[in-house]
C-alpha positions in Angstrom: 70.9 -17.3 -3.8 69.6 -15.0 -1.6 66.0 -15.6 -2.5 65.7 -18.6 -1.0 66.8 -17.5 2.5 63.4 -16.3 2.7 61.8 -19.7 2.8 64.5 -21.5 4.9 65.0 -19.5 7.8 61.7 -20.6 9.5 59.5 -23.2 9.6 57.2 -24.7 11.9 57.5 -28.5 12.4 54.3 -30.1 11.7 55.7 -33.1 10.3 58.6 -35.1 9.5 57.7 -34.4 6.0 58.1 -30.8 6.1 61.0 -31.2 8.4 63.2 -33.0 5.8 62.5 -30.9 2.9 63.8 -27.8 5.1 66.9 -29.4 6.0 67.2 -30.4 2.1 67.0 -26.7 1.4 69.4 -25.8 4.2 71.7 -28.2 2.7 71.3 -27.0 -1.0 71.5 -23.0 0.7 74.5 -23.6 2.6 76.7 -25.3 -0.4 75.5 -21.9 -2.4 76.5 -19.6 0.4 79.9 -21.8 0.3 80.3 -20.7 -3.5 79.5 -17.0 -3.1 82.1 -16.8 -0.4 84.7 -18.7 -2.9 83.8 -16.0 -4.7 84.8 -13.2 -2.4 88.3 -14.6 -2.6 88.6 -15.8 0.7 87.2 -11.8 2.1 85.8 -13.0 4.8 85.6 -14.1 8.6 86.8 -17.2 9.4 84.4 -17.7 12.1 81.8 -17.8 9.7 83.4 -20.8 7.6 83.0 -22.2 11.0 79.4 -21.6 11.4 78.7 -22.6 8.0 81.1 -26.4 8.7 78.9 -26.7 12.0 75.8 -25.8 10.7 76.2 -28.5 7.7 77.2 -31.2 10.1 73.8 -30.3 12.2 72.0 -30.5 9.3 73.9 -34.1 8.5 72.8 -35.3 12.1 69.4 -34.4 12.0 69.2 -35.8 8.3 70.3 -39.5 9.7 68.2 -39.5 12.2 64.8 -42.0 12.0 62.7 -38.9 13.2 63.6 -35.4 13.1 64.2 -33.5 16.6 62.2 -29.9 17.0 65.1 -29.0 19.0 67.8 -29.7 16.6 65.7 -28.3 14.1 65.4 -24.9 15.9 69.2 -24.6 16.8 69.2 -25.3 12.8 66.9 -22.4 12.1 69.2 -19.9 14.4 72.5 -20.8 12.5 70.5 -19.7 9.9 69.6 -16.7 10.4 73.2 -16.2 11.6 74.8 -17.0 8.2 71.7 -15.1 6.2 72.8 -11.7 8.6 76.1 -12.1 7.9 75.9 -12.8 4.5 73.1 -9.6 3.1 75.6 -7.3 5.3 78.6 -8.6 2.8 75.9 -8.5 -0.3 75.3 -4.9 0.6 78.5 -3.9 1.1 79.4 -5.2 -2.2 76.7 -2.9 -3.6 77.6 -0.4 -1.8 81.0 -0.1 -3.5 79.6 -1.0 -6.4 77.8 2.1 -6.8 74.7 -0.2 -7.2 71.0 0.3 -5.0 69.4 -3.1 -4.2 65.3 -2.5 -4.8 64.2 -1.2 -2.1 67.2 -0.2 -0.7 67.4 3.4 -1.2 68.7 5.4 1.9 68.4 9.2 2.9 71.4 11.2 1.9 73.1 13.5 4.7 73.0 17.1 4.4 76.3 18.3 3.5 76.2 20.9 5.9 74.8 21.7 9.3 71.0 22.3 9.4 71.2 25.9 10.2 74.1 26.4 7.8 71.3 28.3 5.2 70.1 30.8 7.9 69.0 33.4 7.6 67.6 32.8 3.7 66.3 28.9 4.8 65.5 28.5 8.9 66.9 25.8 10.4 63.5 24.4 11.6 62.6 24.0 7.6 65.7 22.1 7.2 65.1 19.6 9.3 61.5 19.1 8.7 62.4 18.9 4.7 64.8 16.9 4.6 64.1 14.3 7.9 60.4 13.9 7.5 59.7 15.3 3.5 62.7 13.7 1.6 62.5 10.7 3.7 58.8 10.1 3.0 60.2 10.0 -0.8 63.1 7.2 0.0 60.2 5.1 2.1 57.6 5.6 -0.6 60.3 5.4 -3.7 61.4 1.8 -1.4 58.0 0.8 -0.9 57.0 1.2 -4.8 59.7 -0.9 -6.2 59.5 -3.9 -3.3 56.0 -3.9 -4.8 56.9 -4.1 -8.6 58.9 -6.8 -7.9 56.6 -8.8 -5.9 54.3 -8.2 -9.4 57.1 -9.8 -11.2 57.4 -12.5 -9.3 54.0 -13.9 -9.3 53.1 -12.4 -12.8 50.5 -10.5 -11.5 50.3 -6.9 -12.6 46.5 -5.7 -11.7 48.1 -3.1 -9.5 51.0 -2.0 -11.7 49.2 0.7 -12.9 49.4 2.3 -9.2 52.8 1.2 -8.3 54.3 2.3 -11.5 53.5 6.1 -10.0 54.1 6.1 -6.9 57.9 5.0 -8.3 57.6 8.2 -10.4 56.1 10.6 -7.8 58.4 9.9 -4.7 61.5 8.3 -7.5 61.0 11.9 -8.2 61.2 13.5 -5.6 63.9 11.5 -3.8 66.3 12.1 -6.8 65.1 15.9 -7.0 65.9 16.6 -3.4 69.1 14.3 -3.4 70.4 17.0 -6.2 69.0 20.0 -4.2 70.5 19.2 -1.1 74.2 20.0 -3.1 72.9 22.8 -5.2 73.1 25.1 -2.2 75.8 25.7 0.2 76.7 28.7 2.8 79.4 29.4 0.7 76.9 29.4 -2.6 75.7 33.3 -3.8 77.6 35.3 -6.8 77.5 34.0 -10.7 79.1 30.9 -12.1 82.0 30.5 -13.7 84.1 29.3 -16.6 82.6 27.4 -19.3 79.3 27.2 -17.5 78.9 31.2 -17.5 79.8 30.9 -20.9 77.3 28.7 -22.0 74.7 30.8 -20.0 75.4 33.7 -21.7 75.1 31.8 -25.1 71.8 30.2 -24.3 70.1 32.9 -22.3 72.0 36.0 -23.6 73.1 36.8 -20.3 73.4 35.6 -16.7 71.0 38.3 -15.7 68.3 37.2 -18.3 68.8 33.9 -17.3 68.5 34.3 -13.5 65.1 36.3 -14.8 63.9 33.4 -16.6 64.4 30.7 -14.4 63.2 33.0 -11.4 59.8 33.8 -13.1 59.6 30.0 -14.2 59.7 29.0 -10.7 57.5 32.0 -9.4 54.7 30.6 -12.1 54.9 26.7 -11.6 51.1 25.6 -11.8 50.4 24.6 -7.9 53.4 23.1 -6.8 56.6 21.8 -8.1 59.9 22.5 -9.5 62.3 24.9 -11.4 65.1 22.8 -13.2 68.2 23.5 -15.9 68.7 21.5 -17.9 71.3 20.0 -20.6 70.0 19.1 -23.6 72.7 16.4 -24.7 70.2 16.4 -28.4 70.2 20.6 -28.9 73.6 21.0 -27.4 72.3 24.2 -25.2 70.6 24.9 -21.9 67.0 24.9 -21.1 64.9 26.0 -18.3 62.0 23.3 -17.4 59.0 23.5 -15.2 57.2 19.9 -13.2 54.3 20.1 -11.6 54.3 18.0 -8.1 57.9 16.2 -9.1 57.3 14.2 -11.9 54.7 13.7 -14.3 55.5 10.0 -14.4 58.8 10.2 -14.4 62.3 10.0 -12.7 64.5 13.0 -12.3 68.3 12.5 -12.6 68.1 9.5 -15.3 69.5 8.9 -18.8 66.5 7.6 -21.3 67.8 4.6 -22.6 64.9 2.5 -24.5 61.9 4.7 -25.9 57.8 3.3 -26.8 55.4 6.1 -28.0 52.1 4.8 -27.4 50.1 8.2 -28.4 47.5 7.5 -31.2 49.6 9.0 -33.4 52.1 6.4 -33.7 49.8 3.2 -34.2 46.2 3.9 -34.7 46.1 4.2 -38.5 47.3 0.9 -38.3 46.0 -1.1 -35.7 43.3 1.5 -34.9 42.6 0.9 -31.0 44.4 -2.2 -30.3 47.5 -0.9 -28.8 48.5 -4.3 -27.0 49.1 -5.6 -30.9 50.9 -2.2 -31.8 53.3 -2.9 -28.5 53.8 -6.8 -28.8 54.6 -5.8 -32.6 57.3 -3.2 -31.7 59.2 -5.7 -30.5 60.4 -7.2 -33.6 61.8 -4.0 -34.2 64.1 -2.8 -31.4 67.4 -2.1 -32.5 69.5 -3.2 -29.3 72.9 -2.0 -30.7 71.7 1.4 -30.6 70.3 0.8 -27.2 73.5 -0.3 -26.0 75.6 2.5 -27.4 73.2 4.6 -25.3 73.8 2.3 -22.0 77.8 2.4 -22.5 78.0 5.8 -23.0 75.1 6.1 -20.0 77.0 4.1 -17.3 80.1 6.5 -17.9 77.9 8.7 -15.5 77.9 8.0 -11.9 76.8 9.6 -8.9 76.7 8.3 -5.1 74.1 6.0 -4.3 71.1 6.8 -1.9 
């Protein structure tokens, strides 16, 4: 529905040709913008039911007419953009509360405390550099990336994917990394956890001690730059220290595998030696979606804000 605001909001008259198949699509756009605001239950303004009435019976005017005005056509093109406004603001608020991030759409997440708040172990001037100009360079890039991969699928063209495909993975990476670190630390932070945590600690690593050890040398001895990480291992059942280089190795941080392909040699070549496009069309035939769904069900349990 929203798609086709794109190619209605602005045209330039060249002919009456042109001029009639807009006001068609206006026509077709405004009865669907109608709908989804049935299907808001009525949630909305009634000024913009009025907009909508008004602009239709422009639309009807302009439509009996033996040649199109550019004038009418332009006041046309302004209700528009009026109803288009009014209507993504609604469509994002929805996904807002939805817990859902439109492609593209991923925003910056405040600092849950004051930028000097981590003085005198992280200065204030870091603070604001990381997280206004680093972590925001991730969102625009991580935005930026999947605009693209959708503008692949769209016109079935995929000679870039290659590219785009990790640039999602290095700034996906390092968005959702920093979104994580940001609430890992806290004025307040400092001491030893508690409870069952501590107690799985001590099972894993033998002690907190050793553990603080481990992960500390882990992230002293990260090759060039990245990350220290624990992790759960929902598969072992037990903790596990991890290293990544840069952020991500082509992957996403933060994310529940749902739907795995191995594409090393190992898996297909005996067979289909180096044809791997035959070994991946293949592999199809063989998914077994009800597992895959368990996996999603139990997946979507697992929520965080969106940013």
């Amino acid at each position: 529905m929203i798609q086709i605001v794109s190619d209605v909001r602005r045209i330039e008259m060249e002919n009456q040709e042109d001029a009639k198949k807009y006001l068609s699509d206006v026509d077709s756009w405004l009865n669907e913008i109608s709908y989804f605001l049935i299907d808001l239950n009525n949630d909305s303004k009634e000024d913009i039911h009025q907009l909508i009435n008004e602009t239709k019976g422009l639309v009807r005017e302009e439509r009996e007419r033996q040649e199109i005005e550019e004038s009418g056509l332009i006041t046309i093109q302004y209700s528009v953009q009026d109803i288009n406004d009014y209507i993504q603001t609604r469509v994002n608020e929805l996904e807002r509360q939805q817990g859902a991030v439109t492609i593209g759409k991923h925003k910056l997440p405040p600092l849950p405390y004051a930028y000097d708040a981590l003085e005198p172990y992280i200065s204030k001037e870091i603070m604001i550099l990381h997280h206004d100009k680093h972590h925001q360079s991730y969102v625009e890039g991580l935005n930026k990336a999947e605009k693209m991969m959708k503008e692949a699928r769209d016109r079935n063209n995929y000679d870039l994917i290659k590219h785009w495909e990790r640039e999602a993975a290095f700034h996906g990476s390092g968005h959702y990394l920093h979104t994580i670190f940001w609430d890992v630390m806290n004025p307040k932070g400092g001491g030893q956890p508690h409870g069952e945590l501590l107690k799985q600690i001590q099972k894993d690593f033998g002690s907190f001690d050793k553990f603080k050890r481990h992960f500390s040398e882990a992230a002293k001895k990260v090759e060039g730059v990245g990350w220290a990480i624990l992790v759960w291992s929902p598969r072992a059942h037990h903790l596990e220290i991890l290293q990544s280089e840069r952020h991500q190795l082509l992957t996403q941080w933060d994310t529940i595998p749902l739907l795995v392909l191995d594409v090393w040699e190992h898996a297909y070549y005996l067979q289909y030696k180096n044809d791997r496009n035959k070994y991946v069309d293949n592999w199809w035939n063989i998914v077994y979606w009800s597992n895959v769904e368990k996996r999603f069900n139990k997946a979507k349990e697992l929520k965080w804000d969106p940013y």
